[in-house]
C-alpha positions as CSV (number, residue, x, y, z in Angstrom):
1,X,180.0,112.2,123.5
2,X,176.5,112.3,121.8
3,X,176.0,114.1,118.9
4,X,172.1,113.6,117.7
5,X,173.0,113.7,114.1
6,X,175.0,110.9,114.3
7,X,174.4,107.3,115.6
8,X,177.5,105.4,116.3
9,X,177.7,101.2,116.8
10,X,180.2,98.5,116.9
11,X,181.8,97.2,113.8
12,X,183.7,94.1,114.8
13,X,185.9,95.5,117.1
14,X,185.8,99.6,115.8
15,X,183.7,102.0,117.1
16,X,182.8,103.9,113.5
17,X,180.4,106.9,112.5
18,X,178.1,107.2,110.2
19,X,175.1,109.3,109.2
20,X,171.8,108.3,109.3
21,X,168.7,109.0,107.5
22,X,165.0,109.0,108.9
23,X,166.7,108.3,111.9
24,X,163.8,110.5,113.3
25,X,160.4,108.4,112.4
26,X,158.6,106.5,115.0
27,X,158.7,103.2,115.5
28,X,156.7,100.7,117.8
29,X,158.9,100.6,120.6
30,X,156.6,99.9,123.6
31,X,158.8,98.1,125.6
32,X,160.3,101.3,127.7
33,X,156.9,102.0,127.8
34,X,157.2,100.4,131.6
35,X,160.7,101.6,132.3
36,X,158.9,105.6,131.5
37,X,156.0,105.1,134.1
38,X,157.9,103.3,136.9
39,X,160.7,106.2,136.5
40,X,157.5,109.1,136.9
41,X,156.7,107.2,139.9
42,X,160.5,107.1,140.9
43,X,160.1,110.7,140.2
44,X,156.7,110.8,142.1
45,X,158.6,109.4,145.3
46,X,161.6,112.0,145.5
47,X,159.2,114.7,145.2
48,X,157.2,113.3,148.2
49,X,153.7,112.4,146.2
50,X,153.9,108.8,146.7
51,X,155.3,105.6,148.2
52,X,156.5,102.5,146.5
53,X,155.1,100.7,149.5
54,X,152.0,102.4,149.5
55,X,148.0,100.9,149.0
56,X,146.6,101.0,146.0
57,X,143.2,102.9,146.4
58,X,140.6,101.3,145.3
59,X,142.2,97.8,145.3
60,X,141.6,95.0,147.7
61,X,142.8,93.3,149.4
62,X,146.6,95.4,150.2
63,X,148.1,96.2,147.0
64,X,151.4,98.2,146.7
65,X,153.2,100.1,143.5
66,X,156.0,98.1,144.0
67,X,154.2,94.7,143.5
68,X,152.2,96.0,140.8
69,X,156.0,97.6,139.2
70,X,157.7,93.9,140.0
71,X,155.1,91.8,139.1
72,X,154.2,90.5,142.2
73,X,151.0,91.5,142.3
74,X,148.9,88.9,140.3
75,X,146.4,89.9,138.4
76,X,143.3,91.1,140.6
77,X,146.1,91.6,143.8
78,X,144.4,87.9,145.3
79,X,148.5,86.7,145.7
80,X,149.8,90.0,146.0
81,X,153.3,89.7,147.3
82,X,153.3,85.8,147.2
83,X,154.9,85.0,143.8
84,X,156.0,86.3,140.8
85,X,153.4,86.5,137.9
86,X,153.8,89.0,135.0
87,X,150.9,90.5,133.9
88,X,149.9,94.1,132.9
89,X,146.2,94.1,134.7
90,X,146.7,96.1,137.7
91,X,148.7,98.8,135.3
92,X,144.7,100.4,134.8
93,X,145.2,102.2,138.3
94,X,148.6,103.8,137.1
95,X,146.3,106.7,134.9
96,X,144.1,107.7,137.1
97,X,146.5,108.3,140.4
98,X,148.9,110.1,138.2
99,X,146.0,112.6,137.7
100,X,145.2,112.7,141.5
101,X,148.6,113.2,143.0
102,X,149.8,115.6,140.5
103,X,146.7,117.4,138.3
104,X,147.9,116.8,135.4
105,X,146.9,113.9,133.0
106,X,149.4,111.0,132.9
107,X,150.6,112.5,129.3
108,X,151.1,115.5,130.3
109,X,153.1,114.8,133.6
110,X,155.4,111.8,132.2
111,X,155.9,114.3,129.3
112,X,157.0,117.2,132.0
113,X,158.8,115.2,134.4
114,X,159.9,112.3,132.1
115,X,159.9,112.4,128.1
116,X,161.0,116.1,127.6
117,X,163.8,116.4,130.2
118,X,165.4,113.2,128.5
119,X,164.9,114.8,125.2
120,X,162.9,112.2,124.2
121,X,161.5,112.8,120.5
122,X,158.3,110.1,121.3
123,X,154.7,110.0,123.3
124,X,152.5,107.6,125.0
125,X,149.8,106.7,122.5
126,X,146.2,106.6,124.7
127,X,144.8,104.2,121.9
128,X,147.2,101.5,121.5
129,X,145.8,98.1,121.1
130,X,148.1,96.5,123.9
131,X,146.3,98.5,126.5
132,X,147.0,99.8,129.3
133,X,148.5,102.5,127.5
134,X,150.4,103.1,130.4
135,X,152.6,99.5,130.3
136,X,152.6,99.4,126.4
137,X,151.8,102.9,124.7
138,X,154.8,104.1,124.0
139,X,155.8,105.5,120.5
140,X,159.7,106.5,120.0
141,X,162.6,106.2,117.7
142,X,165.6,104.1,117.9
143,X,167.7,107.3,118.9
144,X,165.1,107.4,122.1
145,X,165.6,103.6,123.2
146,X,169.3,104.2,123.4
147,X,169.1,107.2,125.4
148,X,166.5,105.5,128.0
149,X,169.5,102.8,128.2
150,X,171.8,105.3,128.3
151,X,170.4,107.4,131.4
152,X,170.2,104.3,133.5
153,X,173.3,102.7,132.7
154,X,174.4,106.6,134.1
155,X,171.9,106.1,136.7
156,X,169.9,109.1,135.8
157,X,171.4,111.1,133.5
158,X,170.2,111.6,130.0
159,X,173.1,111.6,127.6
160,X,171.1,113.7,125.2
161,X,170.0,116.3,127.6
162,X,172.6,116.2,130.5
163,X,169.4,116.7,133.3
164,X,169.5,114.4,135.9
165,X,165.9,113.0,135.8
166,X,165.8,110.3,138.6
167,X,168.3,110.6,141.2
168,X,171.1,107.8,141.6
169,X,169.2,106.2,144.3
170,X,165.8,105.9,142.8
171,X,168.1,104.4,139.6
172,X,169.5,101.8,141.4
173,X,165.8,100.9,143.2
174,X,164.5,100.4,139.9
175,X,167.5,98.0,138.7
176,X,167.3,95.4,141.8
177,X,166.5,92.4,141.6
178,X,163.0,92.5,143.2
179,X,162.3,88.8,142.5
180,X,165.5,87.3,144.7
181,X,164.7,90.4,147.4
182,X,160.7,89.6,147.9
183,X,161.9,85.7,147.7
184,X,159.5,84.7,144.4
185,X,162.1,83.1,142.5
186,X,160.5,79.8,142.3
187,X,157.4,81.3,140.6
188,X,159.6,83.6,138.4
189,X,161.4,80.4,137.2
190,X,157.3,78.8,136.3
191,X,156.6,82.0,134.5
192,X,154.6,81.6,131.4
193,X,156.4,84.5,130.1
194,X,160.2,83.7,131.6
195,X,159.5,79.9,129.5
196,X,159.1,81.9,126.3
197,X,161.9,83.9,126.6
198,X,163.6,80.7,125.7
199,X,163.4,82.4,121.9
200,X,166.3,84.4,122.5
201,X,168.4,81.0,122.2
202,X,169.8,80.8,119.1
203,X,172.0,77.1,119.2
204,X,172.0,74.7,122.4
205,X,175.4,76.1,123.8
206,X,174.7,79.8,123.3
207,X,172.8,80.7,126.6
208,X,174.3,78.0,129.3
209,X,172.6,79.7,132.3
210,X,169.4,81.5,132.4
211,X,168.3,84.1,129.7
212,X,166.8,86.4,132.2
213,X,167.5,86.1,135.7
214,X,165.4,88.0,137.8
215,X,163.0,91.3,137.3
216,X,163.3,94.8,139.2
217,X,160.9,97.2,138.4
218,X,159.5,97.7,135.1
219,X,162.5,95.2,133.1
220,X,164.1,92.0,132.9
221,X,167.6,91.6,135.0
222,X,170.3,89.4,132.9
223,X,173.7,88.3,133.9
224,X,176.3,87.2,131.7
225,X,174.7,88.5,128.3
226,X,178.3,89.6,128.0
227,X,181.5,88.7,129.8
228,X,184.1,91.9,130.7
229,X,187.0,91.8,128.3
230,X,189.0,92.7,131.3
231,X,188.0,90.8,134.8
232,X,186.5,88.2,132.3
233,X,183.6,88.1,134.2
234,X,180.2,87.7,133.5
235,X,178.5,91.7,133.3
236,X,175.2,92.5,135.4
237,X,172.6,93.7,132.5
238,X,169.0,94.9,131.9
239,X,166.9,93.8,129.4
240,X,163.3,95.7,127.5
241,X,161.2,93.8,125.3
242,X,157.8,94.2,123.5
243,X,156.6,91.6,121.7
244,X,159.9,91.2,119.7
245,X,160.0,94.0,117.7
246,X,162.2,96.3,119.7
247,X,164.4,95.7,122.0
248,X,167.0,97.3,124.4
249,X,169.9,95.9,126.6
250,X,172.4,97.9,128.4
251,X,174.5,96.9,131.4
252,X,176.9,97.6,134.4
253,X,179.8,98.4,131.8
254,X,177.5,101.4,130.3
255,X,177.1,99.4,127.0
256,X,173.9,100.3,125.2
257,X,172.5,98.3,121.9
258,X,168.7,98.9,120.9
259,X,167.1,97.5,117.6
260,X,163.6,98.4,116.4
261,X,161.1,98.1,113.7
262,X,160.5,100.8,111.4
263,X,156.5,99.4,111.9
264,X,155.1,97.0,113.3
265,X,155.4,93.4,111.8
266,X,153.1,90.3,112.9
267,X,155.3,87.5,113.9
268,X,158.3,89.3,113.3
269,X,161.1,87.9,115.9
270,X,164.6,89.9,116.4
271,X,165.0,88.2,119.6
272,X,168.3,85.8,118.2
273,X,169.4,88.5,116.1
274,X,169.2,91.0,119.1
275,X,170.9,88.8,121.7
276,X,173.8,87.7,118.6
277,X,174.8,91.4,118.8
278,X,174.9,91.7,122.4
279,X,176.6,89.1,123.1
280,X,179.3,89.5,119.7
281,X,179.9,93.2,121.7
């Protein structure tokens, strides 16, 4: 049930409720701010406006959404499709064809098709100093990271809002692992920014495998974050991170846990905290 006075968590082993106060502010949480645009897009596709697959105009040589979504498509599109390199350059074209297929300014059509049918309380911030504002604008609250987690660990449904927003299909597109389909997992494992997720690692014997084990489109993949209490084995899960001040995981066994700033704090890290929590759950 969801109840948006209320936030509930994990206490050891019992699910408790509690109130909360100021649970409303916004905090610096731009790490959905991918997950948001590559669901318009998702969006974009069922409604017959665009093409994952489809050219980038104005880029050359052959650039396609889904490279630029997975990372695959360097930073001027040179290696397009030829290995895995994360970067946010190519995210300046996302503004500008949201305008042309749809009319509307990129605000105003992820907050149509996107923020408000998810009952989403934040906005894309057009000044923010991590631009594009389109991979890293995003202003929300806590409550707003868990129900982005939320919709796709239902793959599509908002648990605020009860609107489908993406359909199953376009869900499960977005939570492939892209790198292990379009065969860049050597690069991926070179990544500058896969090396430094290395922070998450608390002690030596905490993470034995990878941290993060692939990408799909717009987030990290992780396996084995958690292990099912059950089958005892290890749970497929999906990982948002910006900077290190918020952070959301949720996997295959619809468990959801976000943690944010109230602002934003140079050098802060919540990355061990964050992943202690996860994998306590």
């Amino acid at each position: 049930l969801y109840y948006p006075s209320v936030q509930w968590e994990f206490n050891g082993l019992v699910l408790s409720q509690r109130s909360v106060s100021g649970s409303g502010s916004l905090s610096v949480v731009r790490c959905v701010s991918k997950i948001l645009t590559v669901m318009l897009f998702l969006k974009f596709e069922e409604l017959g406006l665009v093409g994952m697959d489809d050219q980038v105009i104005g880029v050359e040589p052959h650039v396609s959404w889904r490279q630029i979504f997975t990372n695959t498509a360097g930073i001027d599109g040179s290696t397009a499709g030829d290995k895995f390199l994360y970067s946010n350059s190519m995210w300046v074209y996302v503004e500008s064809f949201v305008t042309h297929v749809s009319g509307k300014t990129f605000k105003e059509a992820i907050d149509s098709y996107i923020l408000h049918p998810m009952g989403l309380d934040g906005h894309f911030n057009e000044g923010t100093e991590y631009p594009p504002f389109t991979a890293r604008g995003f202003v929300g609250t806590n409550e707003d990271l868990m129900v982005i987690g939320g919709t796709l660990a239902a793959l599509g449904v908002s648990p605020k809002s009860r609107v489908q927003i993406i359909s199953e299909d376009s869900t499960r597109t977005m939570l492939k692992d892209w790198t292990s389909i379009q065969k860049v997992k050597a690069s991926f494992l070179s990544d500058k920014t896969v090396e430094s997720m290395k922070r998450f690692q608390h002690e030596e014997s905490e993470f034995k495998d990878s941290i993060v084990d692939g990408y799909g489109m717009g987030l990290w993949c992780v396996k084995g974050w958690r292990t099912n209490s059950i089958s005892g084995q290890p749970v497929d899960g999906w990982l948002a991170m910006g900077s290190s001040e918020a952070l959301l995981y949720f996997d295959t066994d619809a468990v959801v846990v976000s943690m944010a700033a109230q602002q934003r704090v140079k050098g802060l890290e919540l990355t061990t905290a964050f992943a202690k929590v996860v994998r306590s759950i």
